[in-house]
C-alpha positions as CSV (number, residue, x, y, z in Angstrom):
1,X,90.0,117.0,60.5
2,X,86.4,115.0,60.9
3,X,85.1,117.8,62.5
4,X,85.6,120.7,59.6
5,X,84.4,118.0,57.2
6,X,81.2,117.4,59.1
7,X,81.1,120.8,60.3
8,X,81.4,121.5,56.1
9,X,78.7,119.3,55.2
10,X,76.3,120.2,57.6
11,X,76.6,124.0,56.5
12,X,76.8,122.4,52.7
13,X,72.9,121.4,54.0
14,X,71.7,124.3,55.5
15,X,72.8,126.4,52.0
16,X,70.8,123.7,50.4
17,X,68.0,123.8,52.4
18,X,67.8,127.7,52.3
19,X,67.9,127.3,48.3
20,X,65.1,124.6,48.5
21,X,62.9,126.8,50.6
22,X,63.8,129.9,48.3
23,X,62.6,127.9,45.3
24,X,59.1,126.8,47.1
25,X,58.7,129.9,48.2
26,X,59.2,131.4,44.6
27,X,56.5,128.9,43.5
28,X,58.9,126.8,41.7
29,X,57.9,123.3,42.5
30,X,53.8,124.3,43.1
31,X,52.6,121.0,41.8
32,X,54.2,118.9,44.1
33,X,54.5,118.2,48.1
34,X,56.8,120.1,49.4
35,X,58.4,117.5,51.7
36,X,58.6,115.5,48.9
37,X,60.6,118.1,47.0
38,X,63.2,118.4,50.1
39,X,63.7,115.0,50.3
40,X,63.5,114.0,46.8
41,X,65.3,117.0,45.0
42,X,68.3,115.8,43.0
43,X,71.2,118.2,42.5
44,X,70.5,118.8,38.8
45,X,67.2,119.7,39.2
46,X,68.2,122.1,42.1
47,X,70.9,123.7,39.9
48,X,68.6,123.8,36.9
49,X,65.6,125.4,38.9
50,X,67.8,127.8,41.0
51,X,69.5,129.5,37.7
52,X,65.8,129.5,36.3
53,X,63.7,131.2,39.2
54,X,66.3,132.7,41.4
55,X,68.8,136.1,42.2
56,X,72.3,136.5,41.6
57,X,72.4,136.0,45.5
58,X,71.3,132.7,45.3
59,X,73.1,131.4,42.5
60,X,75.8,132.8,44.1
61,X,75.2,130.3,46.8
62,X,75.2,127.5,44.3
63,X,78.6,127.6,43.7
64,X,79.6,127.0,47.8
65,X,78.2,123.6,47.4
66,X,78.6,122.6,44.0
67,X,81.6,122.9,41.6
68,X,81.6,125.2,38.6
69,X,82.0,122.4,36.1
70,X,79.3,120.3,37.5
71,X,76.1,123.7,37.4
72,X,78.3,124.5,34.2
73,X,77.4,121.1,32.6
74,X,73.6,121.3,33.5
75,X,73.6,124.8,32.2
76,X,74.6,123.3,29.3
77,X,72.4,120.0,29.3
78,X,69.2,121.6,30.0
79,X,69.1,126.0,29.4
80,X,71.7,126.8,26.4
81,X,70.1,123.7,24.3
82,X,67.0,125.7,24.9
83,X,68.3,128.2,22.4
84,X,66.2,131.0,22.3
85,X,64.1,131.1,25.2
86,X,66.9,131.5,27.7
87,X,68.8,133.5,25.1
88,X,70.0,136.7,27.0
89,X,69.8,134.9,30.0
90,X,72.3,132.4,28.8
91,X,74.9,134.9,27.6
92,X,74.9,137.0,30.9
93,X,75.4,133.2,32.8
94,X,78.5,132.7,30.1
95,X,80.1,135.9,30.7
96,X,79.6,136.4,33.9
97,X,79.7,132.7,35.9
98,X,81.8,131.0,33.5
99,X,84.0,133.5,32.1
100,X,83.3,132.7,28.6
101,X,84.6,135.4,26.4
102,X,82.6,135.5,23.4
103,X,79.2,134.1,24.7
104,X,77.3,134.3,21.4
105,X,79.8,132.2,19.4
106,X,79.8,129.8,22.1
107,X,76.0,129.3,22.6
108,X,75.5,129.0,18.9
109,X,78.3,126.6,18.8
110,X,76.7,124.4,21.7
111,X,73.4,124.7,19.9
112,X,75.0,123.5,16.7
113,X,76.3,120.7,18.0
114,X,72.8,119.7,19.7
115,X,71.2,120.2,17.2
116,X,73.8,117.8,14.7
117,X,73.2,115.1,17.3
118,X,69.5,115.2,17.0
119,X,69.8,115.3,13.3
120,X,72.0,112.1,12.6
């Protein structure tokens, strides 16, 4: 049992590492040290960046180490609030990642709500 839990987390690792390389590689952190950025990368900002910069392939790989609801919920914190800009990009992640039948209703219903909090 401890070894397909290690054995687990040490693959867990190398799919992170290939992501973090993927997104240096792709220019996504240019303004900072890379061996900074492996060690120091949190798993929002990974998720964030990887749905930002990266392929299907890669997000793909997102969702062996992390679960759904927790990339669903920075989706949500930091690209749908974004409204517009990440528009289209925002309704093909609803439909197709999250199973979210009516994507424009929901992202305008996110949005809304952002927006109501800013507001009071």
């Amino acid at each position: 049992m401890r070894f397909s839990i290690r054995k687990q987390y040490i693959c867990n690792m190398n799919v992170r590492e290939h992501i973090v390389d993927k997104l240096i590689a792709s220019g996504g952190f240019w303004s900072y040290d890379k061996k900074s950025v492996r060690e120091h990368i949190s798993d929002e900002q990974l998720i964030e960046a990887t749905l930002e910069r990266l392929d299907l392939d890669d997000i793909d790989l997102l969702f062996d180490i992390f679960p759904m609801q927790k990339i669903k919920a920075v989706w949500r914190q930091s690209m749908v609030i974004q409204n517009d800009y990440y528009y289209l990009l925002n309704r093909f992640f609803a439909w197709y990642y999250f199973g979210i039948r009516r994507p424009d209703r929901y992202l305008k219903a996110i949005n809304t709500r952002h927006l109501s909090k800013l507001t009071v």
